[in-house]
Each structure stands twice: as structure tokens, then as C-alpha cells.
mmJSON file of the N, C-alpha and C atoms, coordinates in Angstrom:
{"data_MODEL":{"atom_site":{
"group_PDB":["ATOM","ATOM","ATOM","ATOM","ATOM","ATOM","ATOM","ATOM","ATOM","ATOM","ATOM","ATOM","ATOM","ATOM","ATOM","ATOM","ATOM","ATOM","ATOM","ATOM","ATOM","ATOM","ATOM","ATOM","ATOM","ATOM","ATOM","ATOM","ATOM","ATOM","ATOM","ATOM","ATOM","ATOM","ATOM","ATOM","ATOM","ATOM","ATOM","ATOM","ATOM","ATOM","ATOM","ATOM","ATOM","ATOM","ATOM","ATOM","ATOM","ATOM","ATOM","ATOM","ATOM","ATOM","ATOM","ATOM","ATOM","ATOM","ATOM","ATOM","ATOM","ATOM","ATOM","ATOM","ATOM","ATOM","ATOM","ATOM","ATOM","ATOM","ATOM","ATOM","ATOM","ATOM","ATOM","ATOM","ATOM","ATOM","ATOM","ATOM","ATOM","ATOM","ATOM","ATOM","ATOM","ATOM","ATOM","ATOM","ATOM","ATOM","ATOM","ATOM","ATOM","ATOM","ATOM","ATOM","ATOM","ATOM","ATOM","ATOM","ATOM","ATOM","ATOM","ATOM","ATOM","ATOM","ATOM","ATOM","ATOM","ATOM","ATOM","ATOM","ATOM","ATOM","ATOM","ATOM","ATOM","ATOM","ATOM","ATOM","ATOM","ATOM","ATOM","ATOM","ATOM","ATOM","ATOM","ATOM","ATOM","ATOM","ATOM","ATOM","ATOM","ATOM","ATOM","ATOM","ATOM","ATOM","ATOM","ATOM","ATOM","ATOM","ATOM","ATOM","ATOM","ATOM","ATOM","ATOM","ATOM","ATOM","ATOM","ATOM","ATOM","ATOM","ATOM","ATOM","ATOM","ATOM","ATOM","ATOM","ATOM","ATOM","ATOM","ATOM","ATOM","ATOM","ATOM","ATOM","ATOM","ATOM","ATOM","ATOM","ATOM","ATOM","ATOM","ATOM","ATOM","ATOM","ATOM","ATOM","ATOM","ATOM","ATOM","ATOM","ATOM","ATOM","ATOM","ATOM","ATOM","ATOM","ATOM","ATOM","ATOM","ATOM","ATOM","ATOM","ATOM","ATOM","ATOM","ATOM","ATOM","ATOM","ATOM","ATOM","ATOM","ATOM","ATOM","ATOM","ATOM","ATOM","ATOM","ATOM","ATOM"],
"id":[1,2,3,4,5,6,7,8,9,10,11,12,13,14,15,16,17,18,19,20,21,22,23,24,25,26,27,28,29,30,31,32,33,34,35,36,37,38,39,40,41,42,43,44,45,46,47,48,49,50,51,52,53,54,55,56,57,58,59,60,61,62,63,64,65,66,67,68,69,70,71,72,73,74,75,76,77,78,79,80,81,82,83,84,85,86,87,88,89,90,91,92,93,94,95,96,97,98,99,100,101,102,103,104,105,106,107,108,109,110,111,112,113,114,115,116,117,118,119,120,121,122,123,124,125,126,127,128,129,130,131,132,133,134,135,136,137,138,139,140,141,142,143,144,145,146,147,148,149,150,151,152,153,154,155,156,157,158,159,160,161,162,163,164,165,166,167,168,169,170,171,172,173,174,175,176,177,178,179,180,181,182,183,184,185,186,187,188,189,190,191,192,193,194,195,196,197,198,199,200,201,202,203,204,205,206,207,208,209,210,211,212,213],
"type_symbol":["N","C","C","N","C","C","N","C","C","N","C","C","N","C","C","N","C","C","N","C","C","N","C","C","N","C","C","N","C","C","N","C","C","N","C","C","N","C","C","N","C","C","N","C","C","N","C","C","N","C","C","N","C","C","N","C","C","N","C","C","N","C","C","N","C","C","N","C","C","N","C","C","N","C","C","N","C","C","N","C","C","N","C","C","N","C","C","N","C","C","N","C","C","N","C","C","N","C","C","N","C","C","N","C","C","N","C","C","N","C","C","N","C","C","N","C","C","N","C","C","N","C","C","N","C","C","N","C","C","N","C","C","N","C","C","N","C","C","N","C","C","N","C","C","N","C","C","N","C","C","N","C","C","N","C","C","N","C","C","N","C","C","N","C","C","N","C","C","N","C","C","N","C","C","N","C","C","N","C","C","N","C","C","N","C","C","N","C","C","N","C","C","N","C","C","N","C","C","N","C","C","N","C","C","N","C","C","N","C","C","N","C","C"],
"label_atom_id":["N","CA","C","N","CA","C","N","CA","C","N","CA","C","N","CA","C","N","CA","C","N","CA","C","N","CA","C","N","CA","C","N","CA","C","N","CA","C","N","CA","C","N","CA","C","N","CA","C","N","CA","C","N","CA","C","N","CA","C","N","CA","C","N","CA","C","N","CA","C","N","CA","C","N","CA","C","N","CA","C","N","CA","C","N","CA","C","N","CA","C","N","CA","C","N","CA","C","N","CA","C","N","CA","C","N","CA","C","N","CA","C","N","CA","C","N","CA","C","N","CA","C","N","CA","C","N","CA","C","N","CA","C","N","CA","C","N","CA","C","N","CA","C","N","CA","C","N","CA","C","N","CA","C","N","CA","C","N","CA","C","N","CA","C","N","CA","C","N","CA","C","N","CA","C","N","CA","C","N","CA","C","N","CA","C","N","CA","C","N","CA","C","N","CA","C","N","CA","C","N","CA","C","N","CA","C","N","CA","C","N","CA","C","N","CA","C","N","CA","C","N","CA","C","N","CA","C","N","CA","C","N","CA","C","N","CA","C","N","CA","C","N","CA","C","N","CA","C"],
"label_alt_id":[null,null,null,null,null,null,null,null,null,null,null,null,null,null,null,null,null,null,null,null,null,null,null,null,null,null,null,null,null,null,null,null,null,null,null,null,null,null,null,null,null,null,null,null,null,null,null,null,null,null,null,null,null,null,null,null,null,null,null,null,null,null,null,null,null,null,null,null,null,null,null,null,null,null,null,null,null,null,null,null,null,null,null,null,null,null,null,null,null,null,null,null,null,null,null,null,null,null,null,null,null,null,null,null,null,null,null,null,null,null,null,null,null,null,null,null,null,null,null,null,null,null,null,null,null,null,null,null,null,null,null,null,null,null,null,null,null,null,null,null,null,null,null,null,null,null,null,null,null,null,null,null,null,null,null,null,null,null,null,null,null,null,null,null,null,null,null,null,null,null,null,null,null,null,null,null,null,null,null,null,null,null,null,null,null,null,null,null,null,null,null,null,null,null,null,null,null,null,null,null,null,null,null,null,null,null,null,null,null,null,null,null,null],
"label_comp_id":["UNK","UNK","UNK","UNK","UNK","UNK","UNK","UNK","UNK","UNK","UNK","UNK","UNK","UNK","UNK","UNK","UNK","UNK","UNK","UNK","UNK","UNK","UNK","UNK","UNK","UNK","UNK","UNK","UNK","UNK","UNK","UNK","UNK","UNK","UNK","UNK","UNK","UNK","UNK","UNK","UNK","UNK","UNK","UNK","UNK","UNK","UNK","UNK","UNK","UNK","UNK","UNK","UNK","UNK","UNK","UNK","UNK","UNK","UNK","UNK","UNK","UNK","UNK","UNK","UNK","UNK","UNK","UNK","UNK","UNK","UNK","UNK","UNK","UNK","UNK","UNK","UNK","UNK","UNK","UNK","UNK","UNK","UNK","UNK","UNK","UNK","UNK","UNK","UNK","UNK","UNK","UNK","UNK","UNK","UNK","UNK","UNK","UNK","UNK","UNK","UNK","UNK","UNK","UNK","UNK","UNK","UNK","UNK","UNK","UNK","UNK","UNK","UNK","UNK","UNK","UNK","UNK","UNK","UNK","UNK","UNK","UNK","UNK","UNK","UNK","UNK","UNK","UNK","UNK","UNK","UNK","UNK","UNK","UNK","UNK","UNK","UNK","UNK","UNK","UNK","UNK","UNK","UNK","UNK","UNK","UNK","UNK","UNK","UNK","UNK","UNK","UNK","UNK","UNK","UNK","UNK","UNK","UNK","UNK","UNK","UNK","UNK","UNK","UNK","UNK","UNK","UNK","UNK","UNK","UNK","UNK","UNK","UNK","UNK","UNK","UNK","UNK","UNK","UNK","UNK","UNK","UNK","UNK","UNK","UNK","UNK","UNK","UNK","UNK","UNK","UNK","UNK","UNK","UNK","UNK","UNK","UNK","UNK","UNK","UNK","UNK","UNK","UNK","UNK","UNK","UNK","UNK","UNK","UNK","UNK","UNK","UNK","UNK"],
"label_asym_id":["A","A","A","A","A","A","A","A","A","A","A","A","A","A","A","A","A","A","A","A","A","A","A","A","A","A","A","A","A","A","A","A","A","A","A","A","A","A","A","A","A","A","A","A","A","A","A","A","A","A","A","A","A","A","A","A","A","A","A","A","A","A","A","A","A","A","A","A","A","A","A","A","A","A","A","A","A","A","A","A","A","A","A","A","A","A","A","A","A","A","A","A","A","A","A","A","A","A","A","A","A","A","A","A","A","A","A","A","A","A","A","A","A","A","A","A","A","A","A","A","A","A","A","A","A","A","A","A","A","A","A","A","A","A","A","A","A","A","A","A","A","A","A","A","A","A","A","A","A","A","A","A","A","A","A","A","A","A","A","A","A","A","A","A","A","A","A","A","A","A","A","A","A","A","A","A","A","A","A","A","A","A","A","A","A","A","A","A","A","A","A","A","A","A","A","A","A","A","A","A","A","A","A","A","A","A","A","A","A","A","A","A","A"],
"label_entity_id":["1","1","1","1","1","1","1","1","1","1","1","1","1","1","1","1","1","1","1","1","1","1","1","1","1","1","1","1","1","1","1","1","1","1","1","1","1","1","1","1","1","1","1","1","1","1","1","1","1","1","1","1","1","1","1","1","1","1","1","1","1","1","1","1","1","1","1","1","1","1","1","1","1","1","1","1","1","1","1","1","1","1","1","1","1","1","1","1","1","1","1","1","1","1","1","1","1","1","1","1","1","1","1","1","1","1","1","1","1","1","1","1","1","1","1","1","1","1","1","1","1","1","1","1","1","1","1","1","1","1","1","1","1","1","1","1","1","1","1","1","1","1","1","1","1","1","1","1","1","1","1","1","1","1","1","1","1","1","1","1","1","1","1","1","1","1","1","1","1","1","1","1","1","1","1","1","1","1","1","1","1","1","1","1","1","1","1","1","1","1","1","1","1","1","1","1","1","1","1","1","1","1","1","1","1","1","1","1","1","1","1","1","1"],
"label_seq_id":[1,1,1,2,2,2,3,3,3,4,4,4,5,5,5,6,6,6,7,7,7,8,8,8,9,9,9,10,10,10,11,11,11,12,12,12,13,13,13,14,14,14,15,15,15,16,16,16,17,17,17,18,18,18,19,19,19,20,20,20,21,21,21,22,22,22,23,23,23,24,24,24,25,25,25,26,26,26,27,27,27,28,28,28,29,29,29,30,30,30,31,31,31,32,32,32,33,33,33,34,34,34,35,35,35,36,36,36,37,37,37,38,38,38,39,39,39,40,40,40,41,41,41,42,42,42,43,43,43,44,44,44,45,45,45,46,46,46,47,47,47,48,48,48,49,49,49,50,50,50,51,51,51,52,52,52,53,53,53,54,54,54,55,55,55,56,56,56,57,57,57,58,58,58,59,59,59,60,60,60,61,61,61,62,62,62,63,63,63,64,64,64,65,65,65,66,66,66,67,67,67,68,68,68,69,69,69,70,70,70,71,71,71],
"pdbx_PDB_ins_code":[null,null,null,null,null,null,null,null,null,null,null,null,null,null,null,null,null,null,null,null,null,null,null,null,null,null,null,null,null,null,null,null,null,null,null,null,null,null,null,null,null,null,null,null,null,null,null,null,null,null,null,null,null,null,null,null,null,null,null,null,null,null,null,null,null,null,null,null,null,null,null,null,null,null,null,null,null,null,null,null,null,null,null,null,null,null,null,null,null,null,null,null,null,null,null,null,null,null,null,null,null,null,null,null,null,null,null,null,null,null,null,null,null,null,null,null,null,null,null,null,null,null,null,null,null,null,null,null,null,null,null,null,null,null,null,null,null,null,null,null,null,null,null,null,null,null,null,null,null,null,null,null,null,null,null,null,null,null,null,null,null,null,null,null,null,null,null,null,null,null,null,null,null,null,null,null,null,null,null,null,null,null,null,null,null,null,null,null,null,null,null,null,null,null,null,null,null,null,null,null,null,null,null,null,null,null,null,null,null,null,null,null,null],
"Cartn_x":[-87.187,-87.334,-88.808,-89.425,-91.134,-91.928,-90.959,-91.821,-92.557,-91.865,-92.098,-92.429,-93.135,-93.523,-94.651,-95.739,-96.417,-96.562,-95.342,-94.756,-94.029,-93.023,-92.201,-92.769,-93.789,-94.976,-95.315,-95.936,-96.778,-95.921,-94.614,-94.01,-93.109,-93.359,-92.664,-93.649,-94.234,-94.981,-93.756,-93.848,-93.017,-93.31,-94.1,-93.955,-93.188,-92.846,-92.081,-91.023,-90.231,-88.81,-88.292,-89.245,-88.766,-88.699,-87.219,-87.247,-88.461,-88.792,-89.742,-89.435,-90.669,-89.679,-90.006,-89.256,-88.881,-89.66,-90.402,-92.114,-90.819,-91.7,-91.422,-91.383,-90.425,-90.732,-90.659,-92.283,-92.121,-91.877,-91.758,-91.487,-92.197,-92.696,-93.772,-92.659,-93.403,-92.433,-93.18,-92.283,-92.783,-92.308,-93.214,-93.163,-92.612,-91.643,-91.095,-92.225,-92.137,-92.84,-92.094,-90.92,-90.104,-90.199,-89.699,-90.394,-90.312,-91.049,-91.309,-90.394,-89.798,-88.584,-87.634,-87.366,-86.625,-87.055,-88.351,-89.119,-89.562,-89.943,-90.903,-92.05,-93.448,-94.532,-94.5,-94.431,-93.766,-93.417,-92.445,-91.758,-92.19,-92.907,-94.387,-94.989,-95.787,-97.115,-96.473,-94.957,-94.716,-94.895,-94.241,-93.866,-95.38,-96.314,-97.436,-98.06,-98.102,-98.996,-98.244,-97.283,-95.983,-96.474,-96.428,-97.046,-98.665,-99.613,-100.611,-100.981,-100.256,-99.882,-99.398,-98.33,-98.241,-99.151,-99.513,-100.868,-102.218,-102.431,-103.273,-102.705,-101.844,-101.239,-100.81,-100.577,-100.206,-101.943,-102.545,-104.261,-104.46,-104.429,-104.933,-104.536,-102.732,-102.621,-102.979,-102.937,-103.488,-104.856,-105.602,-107.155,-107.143,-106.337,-106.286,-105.637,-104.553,-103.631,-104.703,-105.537,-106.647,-107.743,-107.997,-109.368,-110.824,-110.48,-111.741,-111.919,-110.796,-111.278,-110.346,-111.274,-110.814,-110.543,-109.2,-108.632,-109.69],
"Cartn_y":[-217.874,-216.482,-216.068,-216.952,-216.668,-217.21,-217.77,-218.33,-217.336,-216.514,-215.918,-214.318,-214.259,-213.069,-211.883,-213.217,-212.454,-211.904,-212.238,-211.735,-211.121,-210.999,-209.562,-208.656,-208.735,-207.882,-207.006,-207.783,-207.451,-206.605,-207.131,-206.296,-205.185,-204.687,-203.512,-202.695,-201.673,-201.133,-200.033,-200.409,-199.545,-198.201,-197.51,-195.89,-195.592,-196.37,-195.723,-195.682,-196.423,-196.647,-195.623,-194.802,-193.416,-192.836,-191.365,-190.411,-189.83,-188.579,-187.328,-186.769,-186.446,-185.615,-184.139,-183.246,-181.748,-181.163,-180.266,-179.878,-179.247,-178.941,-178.243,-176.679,-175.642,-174.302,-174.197,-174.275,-173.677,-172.181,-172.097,-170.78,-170.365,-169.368,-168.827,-168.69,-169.169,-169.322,-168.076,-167.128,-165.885,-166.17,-165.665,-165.928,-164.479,-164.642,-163.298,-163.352,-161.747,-161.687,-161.391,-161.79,-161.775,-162.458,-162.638,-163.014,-164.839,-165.281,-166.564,-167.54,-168.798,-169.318,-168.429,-166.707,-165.928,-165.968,-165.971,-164.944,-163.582,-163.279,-161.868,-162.484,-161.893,-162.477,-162.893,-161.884,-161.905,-163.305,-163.61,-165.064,-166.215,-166.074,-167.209,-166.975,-166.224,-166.019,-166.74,-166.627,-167.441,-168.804,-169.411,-170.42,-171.112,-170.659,-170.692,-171.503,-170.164,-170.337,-171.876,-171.497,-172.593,-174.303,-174.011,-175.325,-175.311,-174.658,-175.234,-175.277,-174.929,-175.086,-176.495,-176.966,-178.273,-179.444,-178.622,-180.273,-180.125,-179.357,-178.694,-179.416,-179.293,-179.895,-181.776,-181.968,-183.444,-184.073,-183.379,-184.099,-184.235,-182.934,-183.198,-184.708,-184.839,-185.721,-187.277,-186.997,-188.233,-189.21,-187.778,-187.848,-188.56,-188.081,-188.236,-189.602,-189.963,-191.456,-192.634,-192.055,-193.238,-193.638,-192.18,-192.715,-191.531,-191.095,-190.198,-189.205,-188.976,-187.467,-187.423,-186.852,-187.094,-185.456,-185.601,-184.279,-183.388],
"Cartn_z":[78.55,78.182,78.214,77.421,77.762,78.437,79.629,80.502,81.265,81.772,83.384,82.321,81.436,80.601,81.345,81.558,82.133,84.042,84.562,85.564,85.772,84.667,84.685,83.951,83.421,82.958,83.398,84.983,85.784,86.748,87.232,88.145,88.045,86.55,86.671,85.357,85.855,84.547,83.341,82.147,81.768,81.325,82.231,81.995,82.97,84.12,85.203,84.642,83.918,83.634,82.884,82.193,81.636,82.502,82.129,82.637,82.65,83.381,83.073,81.647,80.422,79.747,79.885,79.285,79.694,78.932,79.331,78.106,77.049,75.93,74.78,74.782,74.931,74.276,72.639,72.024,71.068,70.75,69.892,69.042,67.838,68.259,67.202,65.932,64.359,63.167,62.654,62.408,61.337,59.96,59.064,58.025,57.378,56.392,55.719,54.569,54.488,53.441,52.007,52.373,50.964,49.569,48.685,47.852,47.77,47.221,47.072,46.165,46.703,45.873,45.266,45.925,45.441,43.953,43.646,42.206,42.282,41.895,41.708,41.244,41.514,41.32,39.566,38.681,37.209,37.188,37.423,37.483,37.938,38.848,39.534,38.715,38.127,37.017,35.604,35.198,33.977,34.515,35.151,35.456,35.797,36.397,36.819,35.154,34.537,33.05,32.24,32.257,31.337,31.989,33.393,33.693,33.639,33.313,32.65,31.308,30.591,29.479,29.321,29.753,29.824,30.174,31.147,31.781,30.467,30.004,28.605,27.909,27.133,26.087,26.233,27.383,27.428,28.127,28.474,28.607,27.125,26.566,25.011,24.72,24.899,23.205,24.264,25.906,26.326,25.313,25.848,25.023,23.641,22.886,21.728,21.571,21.861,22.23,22.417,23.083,23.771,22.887,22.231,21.259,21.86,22.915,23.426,22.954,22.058,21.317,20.031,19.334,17.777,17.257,16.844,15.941,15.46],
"occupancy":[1.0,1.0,1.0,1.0,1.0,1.0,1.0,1.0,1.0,1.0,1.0,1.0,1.0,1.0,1.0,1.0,1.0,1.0,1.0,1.0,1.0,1.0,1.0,1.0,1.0,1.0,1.0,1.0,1.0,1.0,1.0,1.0,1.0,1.0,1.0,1.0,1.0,1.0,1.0,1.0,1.0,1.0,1.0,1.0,1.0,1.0,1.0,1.0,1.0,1.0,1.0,1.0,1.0,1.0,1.0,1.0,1.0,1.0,1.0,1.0,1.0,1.0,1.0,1.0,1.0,1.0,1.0,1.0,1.0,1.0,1.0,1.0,1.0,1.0,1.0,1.0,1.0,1.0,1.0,1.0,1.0,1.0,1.0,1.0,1.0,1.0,1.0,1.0,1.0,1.0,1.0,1.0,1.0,1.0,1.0,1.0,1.0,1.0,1.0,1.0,1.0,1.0,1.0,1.0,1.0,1.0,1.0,1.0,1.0,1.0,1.0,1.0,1.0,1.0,1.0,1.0,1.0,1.0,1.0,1.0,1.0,1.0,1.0,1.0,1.0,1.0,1.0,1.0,1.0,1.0,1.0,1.0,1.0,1.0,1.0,1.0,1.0,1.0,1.0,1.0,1.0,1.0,1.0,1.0,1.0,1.0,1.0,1.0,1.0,1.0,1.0,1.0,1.0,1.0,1.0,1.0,1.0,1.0,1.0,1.0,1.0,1.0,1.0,1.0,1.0,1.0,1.0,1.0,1.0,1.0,1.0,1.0,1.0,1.0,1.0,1.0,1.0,1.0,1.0,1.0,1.0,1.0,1.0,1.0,1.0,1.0,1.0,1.0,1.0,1.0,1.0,1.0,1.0,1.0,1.0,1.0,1.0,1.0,1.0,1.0,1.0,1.0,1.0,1.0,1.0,1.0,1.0,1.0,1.0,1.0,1.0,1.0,1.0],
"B_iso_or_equiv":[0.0,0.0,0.0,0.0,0.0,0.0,0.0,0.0,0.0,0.0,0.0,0.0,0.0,0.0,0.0,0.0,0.0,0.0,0.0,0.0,0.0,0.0,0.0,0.0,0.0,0.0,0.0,0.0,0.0,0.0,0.0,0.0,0.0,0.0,0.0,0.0,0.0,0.0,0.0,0.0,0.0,0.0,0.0,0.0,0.0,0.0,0.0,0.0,0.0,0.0,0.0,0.0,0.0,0.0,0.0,0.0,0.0,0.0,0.0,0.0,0.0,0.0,0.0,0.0,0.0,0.0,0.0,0.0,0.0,0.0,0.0,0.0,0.0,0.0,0.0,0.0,0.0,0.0,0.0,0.0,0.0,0.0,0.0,0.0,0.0,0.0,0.0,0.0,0.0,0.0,0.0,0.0,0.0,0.0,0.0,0.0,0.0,0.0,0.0,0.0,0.0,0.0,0.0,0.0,0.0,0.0,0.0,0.0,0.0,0.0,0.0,0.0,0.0,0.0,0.0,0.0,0.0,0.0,0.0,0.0,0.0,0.0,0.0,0.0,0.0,0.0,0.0,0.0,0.0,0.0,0.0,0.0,0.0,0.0,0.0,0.0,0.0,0.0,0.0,0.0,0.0,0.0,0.0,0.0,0.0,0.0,0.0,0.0,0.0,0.0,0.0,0.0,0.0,0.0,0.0,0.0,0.0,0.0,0.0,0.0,0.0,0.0,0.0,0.0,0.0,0.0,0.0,0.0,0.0,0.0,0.0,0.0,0.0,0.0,0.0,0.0,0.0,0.0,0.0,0.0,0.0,0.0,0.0,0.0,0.0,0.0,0.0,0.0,0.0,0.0,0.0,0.0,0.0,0.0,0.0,0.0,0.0,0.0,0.0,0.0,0.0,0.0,0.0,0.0,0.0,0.0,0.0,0.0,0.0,0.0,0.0,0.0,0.0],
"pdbx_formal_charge":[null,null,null,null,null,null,null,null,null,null,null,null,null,null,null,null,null,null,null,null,null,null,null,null,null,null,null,null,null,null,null,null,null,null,null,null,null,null,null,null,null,null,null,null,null,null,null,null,null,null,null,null,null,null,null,null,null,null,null,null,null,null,null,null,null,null,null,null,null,null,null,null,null,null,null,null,null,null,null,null,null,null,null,null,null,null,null,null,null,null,null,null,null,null,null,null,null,null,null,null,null,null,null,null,null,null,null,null,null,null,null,null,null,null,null,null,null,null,null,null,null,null,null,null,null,null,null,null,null,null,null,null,null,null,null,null,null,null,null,null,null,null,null,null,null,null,null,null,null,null,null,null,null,null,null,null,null,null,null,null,null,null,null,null,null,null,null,null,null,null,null,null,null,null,null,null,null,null,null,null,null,null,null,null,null,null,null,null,null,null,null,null,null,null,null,null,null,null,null,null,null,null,null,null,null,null,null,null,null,null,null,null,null],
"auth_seq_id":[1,1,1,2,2,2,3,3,3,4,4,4,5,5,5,6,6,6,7,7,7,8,8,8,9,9,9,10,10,10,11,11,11,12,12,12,13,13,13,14,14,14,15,15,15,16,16,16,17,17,17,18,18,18,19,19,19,20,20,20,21,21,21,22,22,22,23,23,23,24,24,24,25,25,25,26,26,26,27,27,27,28,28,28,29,29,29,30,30,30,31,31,31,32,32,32,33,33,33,34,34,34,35,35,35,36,36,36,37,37,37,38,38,38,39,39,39,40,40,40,41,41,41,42,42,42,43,43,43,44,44,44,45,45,45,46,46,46,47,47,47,48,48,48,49,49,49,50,50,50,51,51,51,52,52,52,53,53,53,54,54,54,55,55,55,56,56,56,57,57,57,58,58,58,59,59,59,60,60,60,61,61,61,62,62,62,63,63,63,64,64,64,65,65,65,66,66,66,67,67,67,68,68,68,69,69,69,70,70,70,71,71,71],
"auth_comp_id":["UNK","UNK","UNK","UNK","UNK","UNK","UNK","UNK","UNK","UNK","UNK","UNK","UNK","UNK","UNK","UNK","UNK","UNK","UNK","UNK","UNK","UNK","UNK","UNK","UNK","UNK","UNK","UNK","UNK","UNK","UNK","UNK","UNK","UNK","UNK","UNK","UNK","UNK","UNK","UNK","UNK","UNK","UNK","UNK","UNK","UNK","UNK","UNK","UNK","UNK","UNK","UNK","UNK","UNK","UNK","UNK","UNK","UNK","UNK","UNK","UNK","UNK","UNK","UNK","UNK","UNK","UNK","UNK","UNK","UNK","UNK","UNK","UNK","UNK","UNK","UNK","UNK","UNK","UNK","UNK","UNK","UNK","UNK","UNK","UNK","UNK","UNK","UNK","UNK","UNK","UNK","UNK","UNK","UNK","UNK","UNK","UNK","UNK","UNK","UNK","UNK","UNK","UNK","UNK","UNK","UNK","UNK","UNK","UNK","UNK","UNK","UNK","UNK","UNK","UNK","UNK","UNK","UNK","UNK","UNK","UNK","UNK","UNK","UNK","UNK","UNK","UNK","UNK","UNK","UNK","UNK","UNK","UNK","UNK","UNK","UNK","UNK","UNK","UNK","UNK","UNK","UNK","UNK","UNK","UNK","UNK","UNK","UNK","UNK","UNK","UNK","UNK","UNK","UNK","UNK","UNK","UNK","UNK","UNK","UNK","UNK","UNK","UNK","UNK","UNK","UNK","UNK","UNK","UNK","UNK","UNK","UNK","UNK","UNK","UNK","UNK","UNK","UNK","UNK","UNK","UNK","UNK","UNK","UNK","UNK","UNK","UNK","UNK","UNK","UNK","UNK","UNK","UNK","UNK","UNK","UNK","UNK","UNK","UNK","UNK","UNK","UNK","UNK","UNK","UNK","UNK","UNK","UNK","UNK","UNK","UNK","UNK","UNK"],
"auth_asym_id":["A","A","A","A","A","A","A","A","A","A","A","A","A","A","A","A","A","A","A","A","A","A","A","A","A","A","A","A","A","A","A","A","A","A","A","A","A","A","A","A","A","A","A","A","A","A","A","A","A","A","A","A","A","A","A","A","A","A","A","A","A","A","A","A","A","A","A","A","A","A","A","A","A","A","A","A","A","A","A","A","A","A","A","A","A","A","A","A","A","A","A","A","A","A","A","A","A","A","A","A","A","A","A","A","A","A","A","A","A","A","A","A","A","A","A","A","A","A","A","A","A","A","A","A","A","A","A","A","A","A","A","A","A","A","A","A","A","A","A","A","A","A","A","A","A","A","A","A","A","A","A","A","A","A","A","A","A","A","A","A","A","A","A","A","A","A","A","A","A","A","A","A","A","A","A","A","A","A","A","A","A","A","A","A","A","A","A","A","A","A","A","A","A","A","A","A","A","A","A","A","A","A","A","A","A","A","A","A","A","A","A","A","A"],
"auth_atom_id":["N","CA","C","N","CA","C","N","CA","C","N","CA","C","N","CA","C","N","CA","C","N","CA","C","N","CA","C","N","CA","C","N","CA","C","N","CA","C","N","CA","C","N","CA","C","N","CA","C","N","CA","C","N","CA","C","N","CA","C","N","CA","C","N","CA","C","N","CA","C","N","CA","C","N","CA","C","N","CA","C","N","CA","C","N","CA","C","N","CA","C","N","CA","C","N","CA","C","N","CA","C","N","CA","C","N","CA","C","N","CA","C","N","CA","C","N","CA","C","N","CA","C","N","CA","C","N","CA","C","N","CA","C","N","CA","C","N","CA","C","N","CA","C","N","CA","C","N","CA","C","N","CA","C","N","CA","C","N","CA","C","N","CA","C","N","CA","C","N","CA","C","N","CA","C","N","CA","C","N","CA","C","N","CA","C","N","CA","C","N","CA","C","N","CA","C","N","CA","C","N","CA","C","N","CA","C","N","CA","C","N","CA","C","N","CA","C","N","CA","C","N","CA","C","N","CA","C","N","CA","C","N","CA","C","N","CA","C","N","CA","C","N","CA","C","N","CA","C"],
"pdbx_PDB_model_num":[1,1,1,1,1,1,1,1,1,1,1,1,1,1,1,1,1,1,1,1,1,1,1,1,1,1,1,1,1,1,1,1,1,1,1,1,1,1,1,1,1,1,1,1,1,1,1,1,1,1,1,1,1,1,1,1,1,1,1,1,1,1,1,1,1,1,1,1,1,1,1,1,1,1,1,1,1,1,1,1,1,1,1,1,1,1,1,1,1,1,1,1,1,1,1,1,1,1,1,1,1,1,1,1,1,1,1,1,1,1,1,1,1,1,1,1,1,1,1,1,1,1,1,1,1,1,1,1,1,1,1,1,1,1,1,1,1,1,1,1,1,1,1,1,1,1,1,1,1,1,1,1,1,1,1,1,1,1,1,1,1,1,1,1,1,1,1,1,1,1,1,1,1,1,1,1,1,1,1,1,1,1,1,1,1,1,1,1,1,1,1,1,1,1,1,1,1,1,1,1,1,1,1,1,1,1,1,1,1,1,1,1,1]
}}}
């Protein structure tokens, strides 16, 4: 099997053995300007605040858990 490797190597290159392939038509992607995850900005702006509120509040009691910052 690995004898004759580097002769059937040699006598057949393998880009020929592929077909041609067929170019690509892309398609320009438009973007709607509808609303986002189906919110209203209102609803992004809570959700927005609520999660930094969270990363705020759980850095704090990290901080605090560890010893780097005192009550």
C-alpha cells in the first residue's frame, strides 16, 4: 500500500480530479429596519439597564467574597 506512494503521487495531481466548481451568485443581504428581537427600543433599554445592574451587583459581592473590598 505504501510502497509505490510516492509514484502514484506523482502521476496523477489531485486538483485535476475535481470537477470545475460553479462561481458563487451572491446576494446582497438587506437589513430590515424593523424592530430588534421584536422589542421596541423601551424594551432593549430595560433589558439593557437590568443586565447591568446585574454584572454591578454580582462584581460587587465577587469583590467582597474575595476580600478586595470591604462593606
Amino acid at each position: 500500500m505504501l510502497d509505490d506512494l510516492r509514484n502514484s503521487a506523482a502521476s496523477q495531481p489531485f486538483e485535476e480530479d475535481l470537477p470545475p466548481e460553479k462561481p458563487e451568485v451572491r446576494r446582497s443581504l438587506r437589513r430590515s429596519r424593523g424592530p430588534l428581537f421584536g422589542m421596541t427600543a423601551k424594551q432593549r433599554f430595560i433589558i439593557v439597564l437590568m443586565l447591568f445592574l446585574m454584572v454591578l451587583v454580582l462584581g460587587t459581592f465577587c469583590l467582597v467574597v474575595t476580600g478586595k473590598m470591604a462593606i
